[in-house]
C-alpha positions as CSV (number, residue, x, y, z in Angstrom):
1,X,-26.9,48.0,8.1
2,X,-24.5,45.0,7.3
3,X,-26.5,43.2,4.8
4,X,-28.1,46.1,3.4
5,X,-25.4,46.8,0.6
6,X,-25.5,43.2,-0.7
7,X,-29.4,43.9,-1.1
8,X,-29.0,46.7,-2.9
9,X,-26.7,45.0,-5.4
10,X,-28.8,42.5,-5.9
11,X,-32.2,44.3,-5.9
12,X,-33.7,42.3,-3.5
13,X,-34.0,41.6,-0.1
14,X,-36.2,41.5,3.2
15,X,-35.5,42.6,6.4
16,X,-38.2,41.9,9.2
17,X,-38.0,43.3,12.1
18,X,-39.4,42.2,15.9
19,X,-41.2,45.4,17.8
20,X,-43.6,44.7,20.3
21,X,-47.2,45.8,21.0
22,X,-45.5,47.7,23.8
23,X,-45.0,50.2,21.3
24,X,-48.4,50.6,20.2
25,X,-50.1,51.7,23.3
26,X,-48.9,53.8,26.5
27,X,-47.9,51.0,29.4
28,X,-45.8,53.2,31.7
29,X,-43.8,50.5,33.6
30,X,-41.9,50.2,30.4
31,X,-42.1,54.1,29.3
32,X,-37.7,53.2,27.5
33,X,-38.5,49.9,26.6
34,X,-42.3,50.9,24.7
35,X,-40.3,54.3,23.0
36,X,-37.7,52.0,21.3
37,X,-40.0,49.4,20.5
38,X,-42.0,52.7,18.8
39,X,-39.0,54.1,17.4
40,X,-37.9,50.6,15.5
41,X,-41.7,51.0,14.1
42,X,-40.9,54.7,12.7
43,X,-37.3,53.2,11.6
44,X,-39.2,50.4,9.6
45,X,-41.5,52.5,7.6
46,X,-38.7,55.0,7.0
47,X,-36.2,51.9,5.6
48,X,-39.3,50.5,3.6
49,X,-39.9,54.1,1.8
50,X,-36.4,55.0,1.3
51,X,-34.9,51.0,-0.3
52,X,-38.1,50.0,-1.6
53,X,-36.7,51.1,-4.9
54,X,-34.4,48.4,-4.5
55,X,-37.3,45.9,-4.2
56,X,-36.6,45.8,-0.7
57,X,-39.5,44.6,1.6
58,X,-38.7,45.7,5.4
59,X,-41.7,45.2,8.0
60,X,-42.1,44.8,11.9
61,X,-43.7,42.4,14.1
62,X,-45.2,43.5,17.1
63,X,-45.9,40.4,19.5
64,X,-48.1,40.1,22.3
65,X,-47.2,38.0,25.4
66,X,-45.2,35.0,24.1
67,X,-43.9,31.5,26.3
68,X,-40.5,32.7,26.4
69,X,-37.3,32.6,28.9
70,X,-37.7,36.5,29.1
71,X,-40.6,35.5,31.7
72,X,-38.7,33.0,34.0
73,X,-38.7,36.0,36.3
74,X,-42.4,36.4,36.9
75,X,-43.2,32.8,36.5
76,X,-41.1,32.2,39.8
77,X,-43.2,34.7,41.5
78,X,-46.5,33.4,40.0
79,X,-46.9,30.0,38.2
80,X,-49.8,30.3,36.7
81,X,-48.7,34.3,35.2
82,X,-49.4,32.6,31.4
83,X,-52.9,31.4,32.5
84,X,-53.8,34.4,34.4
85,X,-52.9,36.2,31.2
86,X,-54.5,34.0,29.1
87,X,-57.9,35.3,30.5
88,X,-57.3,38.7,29.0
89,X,-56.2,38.0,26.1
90,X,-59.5,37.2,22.9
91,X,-57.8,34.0,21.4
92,X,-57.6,32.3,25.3
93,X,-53.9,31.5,25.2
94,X,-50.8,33.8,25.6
95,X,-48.3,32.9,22.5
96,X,-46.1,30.4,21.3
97,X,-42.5,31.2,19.6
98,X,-43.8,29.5,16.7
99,X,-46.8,31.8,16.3
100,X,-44.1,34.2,15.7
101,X,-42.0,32.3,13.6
102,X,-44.6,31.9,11.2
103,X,-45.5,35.5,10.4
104,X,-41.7,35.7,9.8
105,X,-42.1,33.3,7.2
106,X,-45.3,34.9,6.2
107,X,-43.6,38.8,5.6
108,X,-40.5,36.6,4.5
109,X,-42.6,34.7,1.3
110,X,-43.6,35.4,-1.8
111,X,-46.9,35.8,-0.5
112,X,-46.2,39.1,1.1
113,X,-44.1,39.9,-1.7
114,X,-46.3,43.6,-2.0
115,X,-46.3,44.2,1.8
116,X,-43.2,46.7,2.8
117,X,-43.7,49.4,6.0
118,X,-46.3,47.0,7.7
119,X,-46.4,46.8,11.2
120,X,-48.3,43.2,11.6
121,X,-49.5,42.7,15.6
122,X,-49.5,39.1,16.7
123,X,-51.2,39.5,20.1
124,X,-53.9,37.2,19.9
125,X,-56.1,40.0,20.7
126,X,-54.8,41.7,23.5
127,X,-54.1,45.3,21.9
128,X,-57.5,45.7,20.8
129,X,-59.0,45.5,24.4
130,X,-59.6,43.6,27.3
131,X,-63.0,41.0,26.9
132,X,-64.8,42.3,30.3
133,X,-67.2,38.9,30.7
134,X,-63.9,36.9,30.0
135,X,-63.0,39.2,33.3
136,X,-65.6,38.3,35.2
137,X,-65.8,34.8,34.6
138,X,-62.4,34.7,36.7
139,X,-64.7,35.1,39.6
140,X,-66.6,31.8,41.0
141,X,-68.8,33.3,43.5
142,X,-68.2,33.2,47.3
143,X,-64.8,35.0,48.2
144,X,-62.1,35.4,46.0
145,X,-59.1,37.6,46.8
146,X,-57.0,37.6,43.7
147,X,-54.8,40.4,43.0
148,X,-53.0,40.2,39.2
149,X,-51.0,43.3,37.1
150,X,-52.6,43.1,33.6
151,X,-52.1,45.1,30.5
152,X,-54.9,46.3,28.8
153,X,-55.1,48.4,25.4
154,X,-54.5,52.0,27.2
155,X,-52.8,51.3,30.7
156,X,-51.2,48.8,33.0
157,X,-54.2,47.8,35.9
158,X,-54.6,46.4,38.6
159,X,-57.5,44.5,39.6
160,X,-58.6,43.3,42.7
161,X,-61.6,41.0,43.2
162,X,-63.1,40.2,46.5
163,X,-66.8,38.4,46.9
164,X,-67.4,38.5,43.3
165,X,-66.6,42.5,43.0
166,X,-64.1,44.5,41.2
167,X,-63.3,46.8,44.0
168,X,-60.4,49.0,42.3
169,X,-59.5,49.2,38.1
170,X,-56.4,51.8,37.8
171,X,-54.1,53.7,35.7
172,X,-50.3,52.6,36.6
173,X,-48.7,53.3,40.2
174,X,-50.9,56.1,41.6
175,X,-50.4,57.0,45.2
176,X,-53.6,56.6,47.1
């Protein structure tokens, strides 16, 4: 809103916002958090059609799971929470800030300079679905008890393997 005028004046600008794949999918741990993430979407299209006349480019990122400080939390409770969600996500590897940074720079440059209301996901993957053999290869054979929260494409699950079965796949928190 602050830098907007000086845009306008100068026809030019871009403004890139940072969403979140949260608010491409329903994950209902995070029912607030995924509706504003949605909402910033809607606000981005709606600010690209209405000061695109002003050659104003405005488009939103929506990361996957990036090496950040917002996940000291769970890596206290589980060291290896990147690697175990590396396994789900198609690239092998959770994010770095710099994989972010650079499709900044990319919606930034001239080379996106005919790109405005674009929501770009940076996810390595993970929105489009979980890889199921990528799954199983997490078991080794004999008995493994591993219990992990992953988020797939449609829901938050929970899997629990046990002698090389999936016993349970769920939607979030159901009472059983």
């Amino acid at each position: 809103k602050a830098v907007l005028p000086s845009m306008i004046s100068r026809n030019k600008g871009v403004i890139i916002n940072i969403s979140s794949i949260n608010a491409l999918n329903a994950y209902g741990h995070v029912i607030p958090y995924s509706a504003a993430k949605a909402a910033m979407n809607n606000l981005t299209r709606n600010m690209a059609l209405r000061y695109g006349k002003h050659n104003i480019r405005v488009n939103a990122i929506c990361p996957g799971t990036v090496r950040t400080r917002v996940h000291d939390g769970r890596l206290k409770n589980d060291p290896e929470f990147f690697q175990h969600m590396s396994d789900f996500i198609p690239l092998g590897r959770v994010g770095e800030p710099e994989d972010i940074a650079k499709a900044v720079l990319f919606l930034s440059s001239a080379e996106a300079s005919w790109m405005t209301g674009h929501v770009l996901v940076v996810d390595g993957g993970v929105s489009i679905g979980i890889d199921s053999p990528r799954l199983m290869s997490r078991i080794h054979g004999g008995t493994v008890f591993y219990k992990h929260v992953l988020f797939s494409q449609k829901c938050l699950c929970s899997c629990y393997e046990l002698t090389g079965e999936i016993l349970d796949i769920h939607a979030p928190a159901r009472s059983r």
